[in-house]
Backbone as JSON Lines, residues from 0, in Angstrom:
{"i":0,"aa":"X","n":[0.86,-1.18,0.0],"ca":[0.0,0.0,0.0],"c":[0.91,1.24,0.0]}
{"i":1,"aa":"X","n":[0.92,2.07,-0.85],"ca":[1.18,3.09,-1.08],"c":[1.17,4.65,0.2]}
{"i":2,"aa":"X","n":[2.04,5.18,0.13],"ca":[1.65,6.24,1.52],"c":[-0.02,7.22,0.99]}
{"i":3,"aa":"X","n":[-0.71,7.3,-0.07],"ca":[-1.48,8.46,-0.2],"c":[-2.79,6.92,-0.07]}
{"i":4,"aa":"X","n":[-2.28,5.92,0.02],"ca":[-3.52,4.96,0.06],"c":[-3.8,4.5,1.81]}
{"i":5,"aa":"X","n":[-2.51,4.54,2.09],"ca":[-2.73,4.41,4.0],"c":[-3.32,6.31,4.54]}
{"i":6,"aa":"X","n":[-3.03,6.69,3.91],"ca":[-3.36,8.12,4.39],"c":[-4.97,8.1,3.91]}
{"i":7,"aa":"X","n":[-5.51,7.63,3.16],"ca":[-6.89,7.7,3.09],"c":[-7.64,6.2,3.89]}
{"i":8,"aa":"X","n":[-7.17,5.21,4.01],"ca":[-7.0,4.11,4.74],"c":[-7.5,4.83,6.32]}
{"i":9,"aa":"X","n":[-6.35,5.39,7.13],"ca":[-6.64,6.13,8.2],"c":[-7.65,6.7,8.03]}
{"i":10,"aa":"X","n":[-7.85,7.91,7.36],"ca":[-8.85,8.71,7.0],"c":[-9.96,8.21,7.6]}
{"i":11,"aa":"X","n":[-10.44,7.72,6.72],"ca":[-11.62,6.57,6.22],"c":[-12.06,5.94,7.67]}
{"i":12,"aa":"X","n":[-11.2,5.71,8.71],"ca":[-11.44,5.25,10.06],"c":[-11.22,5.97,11.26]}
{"i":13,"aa":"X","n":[-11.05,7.75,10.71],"ca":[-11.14,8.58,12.23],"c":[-12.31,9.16,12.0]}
{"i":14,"aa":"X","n":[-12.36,8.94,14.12],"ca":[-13.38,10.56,14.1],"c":[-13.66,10.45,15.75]}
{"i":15,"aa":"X","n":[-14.34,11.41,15.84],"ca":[-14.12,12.04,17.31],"c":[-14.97,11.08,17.8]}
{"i":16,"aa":"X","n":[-14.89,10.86,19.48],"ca":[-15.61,9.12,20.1],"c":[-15.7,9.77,21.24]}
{"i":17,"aa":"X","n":[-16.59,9.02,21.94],"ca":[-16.39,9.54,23.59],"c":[-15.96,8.79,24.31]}
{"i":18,"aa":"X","n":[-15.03,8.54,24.93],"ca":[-14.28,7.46,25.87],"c":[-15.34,6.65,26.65]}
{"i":19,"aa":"X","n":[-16.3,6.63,26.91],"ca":[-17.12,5.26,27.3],"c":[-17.42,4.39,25.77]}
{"i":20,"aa":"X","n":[-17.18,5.17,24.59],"ca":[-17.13,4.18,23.77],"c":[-15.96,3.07,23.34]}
{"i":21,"aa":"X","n":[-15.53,3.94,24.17],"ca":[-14.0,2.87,24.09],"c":[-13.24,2.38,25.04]}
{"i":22,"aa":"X","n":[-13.98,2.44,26.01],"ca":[-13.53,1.07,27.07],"c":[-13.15,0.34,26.78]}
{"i":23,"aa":"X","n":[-14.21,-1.01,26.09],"ca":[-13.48,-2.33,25.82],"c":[-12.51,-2.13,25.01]}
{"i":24,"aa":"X","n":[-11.82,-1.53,24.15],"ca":[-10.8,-1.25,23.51],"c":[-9.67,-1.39,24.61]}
{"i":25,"aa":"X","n":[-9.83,-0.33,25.27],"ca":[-8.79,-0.3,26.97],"c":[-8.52,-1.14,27.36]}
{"i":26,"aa":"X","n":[-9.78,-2.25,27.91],"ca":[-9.85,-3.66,28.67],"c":[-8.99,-4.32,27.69]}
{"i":27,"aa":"X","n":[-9.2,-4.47,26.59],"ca":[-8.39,-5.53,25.73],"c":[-7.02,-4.94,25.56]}
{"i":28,"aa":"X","n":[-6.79,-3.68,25.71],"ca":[-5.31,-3.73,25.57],"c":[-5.13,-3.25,24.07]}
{"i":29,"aa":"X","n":[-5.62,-2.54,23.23],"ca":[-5.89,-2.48,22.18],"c":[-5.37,-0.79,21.81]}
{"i":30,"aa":"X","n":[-6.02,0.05,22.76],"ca":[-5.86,1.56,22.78],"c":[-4.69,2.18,23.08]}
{"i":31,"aa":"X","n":[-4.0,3.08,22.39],"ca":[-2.72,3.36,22.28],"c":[-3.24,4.88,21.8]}
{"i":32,"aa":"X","n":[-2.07,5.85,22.56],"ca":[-2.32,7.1,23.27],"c":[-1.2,7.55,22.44]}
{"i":33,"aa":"X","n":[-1.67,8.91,21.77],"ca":[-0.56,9.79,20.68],"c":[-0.65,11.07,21.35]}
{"i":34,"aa":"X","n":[0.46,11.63,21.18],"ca":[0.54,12.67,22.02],"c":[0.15,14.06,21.01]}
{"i":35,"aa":"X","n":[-0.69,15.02,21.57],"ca":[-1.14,16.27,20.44],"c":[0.46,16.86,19.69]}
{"i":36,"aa":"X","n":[1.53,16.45,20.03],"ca":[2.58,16.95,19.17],"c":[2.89,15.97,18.22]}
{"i":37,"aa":"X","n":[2.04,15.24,17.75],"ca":[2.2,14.15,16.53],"c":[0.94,14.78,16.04]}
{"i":38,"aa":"X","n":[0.5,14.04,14.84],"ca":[-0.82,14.19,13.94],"c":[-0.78,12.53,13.9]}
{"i":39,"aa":"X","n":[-2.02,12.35,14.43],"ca":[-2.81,11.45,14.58],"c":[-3.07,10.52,12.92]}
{"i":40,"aa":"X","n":[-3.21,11.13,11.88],"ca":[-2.77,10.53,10.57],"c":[-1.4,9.98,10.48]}
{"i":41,"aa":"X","n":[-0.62,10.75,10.48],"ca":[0.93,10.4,10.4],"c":[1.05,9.23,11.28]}
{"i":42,"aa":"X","n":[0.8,9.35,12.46],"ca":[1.43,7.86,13.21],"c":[0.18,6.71,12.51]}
{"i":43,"aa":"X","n":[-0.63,7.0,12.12],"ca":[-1.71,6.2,11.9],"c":[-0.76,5.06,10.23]}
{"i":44,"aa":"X","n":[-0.4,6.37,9.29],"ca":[0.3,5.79,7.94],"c":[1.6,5.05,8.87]}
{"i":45,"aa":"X","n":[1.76,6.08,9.43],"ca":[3.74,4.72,9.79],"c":[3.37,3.65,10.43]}
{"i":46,"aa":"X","n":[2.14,3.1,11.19],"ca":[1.87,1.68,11.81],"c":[1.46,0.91,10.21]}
{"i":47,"aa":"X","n":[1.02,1.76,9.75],"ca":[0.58,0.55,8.32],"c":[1.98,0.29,7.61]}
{"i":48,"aa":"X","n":[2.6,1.25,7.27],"ca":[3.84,0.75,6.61],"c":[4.92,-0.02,7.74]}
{"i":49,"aa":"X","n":[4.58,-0.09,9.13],"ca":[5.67,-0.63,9.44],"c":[6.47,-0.24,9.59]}
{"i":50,"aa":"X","n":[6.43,1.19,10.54],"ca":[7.53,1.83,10.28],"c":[8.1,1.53,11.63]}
{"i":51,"aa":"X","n":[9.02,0.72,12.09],"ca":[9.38,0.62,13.55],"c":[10.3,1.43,13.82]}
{"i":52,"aa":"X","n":[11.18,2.02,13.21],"ca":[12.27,3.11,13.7],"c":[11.7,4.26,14.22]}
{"i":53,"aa":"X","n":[10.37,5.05,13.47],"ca":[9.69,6.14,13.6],"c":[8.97,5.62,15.03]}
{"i":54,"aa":"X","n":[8.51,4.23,15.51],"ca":[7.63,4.14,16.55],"c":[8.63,4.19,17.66]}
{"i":55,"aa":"X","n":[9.88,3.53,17.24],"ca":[10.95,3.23,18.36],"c":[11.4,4.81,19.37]}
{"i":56,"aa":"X","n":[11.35,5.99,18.07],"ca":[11.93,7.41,18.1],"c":[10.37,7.87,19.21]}
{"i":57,"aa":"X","n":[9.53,7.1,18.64],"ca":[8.0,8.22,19.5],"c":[7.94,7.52,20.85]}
{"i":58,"aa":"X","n":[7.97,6.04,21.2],"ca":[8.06,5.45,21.98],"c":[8.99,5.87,23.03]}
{"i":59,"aa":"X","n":[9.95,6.22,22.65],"ca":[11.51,6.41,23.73],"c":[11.48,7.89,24.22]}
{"i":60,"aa":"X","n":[10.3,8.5,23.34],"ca":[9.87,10.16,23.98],"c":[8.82,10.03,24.49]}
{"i":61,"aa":"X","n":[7.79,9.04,24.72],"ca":[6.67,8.82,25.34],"c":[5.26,9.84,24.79]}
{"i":62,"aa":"X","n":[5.64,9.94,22.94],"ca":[4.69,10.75,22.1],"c":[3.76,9.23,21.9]}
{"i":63,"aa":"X","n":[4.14,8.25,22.24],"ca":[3.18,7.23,21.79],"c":[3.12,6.19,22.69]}
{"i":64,"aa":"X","n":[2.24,5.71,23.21],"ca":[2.55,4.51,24.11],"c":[0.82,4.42,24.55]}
{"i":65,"aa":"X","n":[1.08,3.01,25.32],"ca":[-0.47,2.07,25.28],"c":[-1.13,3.33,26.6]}
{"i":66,"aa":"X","n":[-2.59,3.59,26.56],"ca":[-3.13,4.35,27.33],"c":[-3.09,3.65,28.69]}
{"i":67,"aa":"X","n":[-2.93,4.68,29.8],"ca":[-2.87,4.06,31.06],"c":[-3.96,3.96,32.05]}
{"i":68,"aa":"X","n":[-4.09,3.76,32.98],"ca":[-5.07,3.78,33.88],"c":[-5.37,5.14,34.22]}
{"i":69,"aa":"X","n":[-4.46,5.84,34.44],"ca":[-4.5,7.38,34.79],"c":[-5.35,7.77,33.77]}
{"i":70,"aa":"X","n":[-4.8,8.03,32.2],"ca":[-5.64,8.57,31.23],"c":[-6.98,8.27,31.3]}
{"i":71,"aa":"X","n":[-7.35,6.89,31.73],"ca":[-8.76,6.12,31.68],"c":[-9.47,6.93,32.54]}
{"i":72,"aa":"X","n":[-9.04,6.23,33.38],"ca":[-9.95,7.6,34.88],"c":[-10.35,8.86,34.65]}
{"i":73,"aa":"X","n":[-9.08,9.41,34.34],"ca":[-9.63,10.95,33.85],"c":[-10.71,10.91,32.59]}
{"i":74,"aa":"X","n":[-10.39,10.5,31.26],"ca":[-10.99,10.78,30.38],"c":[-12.95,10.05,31.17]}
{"i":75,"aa":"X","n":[-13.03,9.0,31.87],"ca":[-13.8,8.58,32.19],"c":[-14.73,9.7,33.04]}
{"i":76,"aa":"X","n":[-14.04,10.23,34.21],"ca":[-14.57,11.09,34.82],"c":[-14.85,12.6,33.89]}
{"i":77,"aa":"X","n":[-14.47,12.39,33.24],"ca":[-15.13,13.86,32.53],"c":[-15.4,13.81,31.18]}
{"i":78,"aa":"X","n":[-15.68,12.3,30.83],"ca":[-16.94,12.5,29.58],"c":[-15.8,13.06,28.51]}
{"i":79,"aa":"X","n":[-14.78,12.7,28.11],"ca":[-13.71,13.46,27.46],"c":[-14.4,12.72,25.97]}
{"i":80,"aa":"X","n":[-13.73,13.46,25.12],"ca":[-14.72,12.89,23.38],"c":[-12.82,12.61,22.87]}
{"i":81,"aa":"X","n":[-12.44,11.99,22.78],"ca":[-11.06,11.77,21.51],"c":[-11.1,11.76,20.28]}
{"i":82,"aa":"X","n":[-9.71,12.25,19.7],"ca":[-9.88,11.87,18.3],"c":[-9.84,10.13,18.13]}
{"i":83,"aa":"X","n":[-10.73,9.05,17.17],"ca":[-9.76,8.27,17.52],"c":[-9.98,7.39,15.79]}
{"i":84,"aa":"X","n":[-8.72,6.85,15.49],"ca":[-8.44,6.38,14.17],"c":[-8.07,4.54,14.32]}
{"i":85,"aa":"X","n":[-8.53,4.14,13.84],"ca":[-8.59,2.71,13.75],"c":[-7.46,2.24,12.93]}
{"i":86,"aa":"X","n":[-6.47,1.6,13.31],"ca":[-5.49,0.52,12.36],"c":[-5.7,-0.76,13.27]}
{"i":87,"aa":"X","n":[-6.63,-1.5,12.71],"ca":[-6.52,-2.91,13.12],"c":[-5.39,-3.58,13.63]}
{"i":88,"aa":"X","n":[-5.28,-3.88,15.04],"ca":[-6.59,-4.45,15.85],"c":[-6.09,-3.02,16.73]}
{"i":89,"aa":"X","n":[-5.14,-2.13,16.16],"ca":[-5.01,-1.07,17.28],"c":[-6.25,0.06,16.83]}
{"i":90,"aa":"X","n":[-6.24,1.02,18.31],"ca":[-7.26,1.82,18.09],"c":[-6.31,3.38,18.96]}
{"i":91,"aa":"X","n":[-5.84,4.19,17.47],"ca":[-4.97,5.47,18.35],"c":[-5.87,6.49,18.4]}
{"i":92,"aa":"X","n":[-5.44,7.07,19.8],"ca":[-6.45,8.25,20.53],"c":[-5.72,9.17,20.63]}
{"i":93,"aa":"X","n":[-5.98,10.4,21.03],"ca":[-5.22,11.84,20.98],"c":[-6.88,12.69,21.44]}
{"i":94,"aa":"X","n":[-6.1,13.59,22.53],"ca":[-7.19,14.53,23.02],"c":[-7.44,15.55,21.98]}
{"i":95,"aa":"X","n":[-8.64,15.72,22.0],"ca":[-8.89,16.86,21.1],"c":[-8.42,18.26,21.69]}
{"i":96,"aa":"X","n":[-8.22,19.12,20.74],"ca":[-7.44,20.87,21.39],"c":[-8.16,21.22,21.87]}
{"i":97,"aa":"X","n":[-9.65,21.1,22.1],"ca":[-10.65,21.85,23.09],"c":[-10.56,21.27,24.44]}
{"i":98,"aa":"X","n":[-10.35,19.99,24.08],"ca":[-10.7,18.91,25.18],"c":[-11.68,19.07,25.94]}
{"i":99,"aa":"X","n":[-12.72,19.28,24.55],"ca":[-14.45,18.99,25.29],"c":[-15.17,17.64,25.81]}
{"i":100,"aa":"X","n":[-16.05,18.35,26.22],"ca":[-16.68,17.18,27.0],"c":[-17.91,16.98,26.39]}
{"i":101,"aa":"X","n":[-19.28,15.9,26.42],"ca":[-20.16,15.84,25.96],"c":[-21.12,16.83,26.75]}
């Protein structure tokens, strides 16, 4: 797959969610947390191509890593809405810049 075909790939599978919709995502271990100084597309194309050097570089700055209990709680207690983009079987989240609530 081509980079302008994973970039519509992503596309095609974001959009804003409200964190009780994505619990079981959490429970399973599935949800993985991007930090607002990435674009949520971009890390979305480098998991499809496989890009492990680029995850290794976001990982070791803690711009990317599996969501924690802390994040859960909070986003839980206040109804938080995420961006969130689907690459099978992962599901990446990133707070929105308002960081509204429902």
């Amino acid at each position: 797959m081509d980079i302008a075909a994973a970039k519509n790939e992503v596309l095609s599978q974001t959009a804003q969610i409200e964190w009780s919709e994505l619990e079981r995502h959490f429970a399973a271990g599935h949800l993985i947390f991007i930090s607002d100084a990435l674009d949520l597309i971009e890390v979305g194309v480098n998991l499809i191509k496989d890009n492990k050097k680029q995850f290794q570089e976001w990982t070791s700055q803690q711009l990317v890593h599996p969501v924690t209990d802390t994040q859960a709680i909070k986003w839980y207690d206040q109804k938080t809405i995420l961006w969130a983009a689907v690459v099978a079987p992962w599901v990446l989240v990133q707070e929105r810049a308002d960081k509204g609530a429902v």
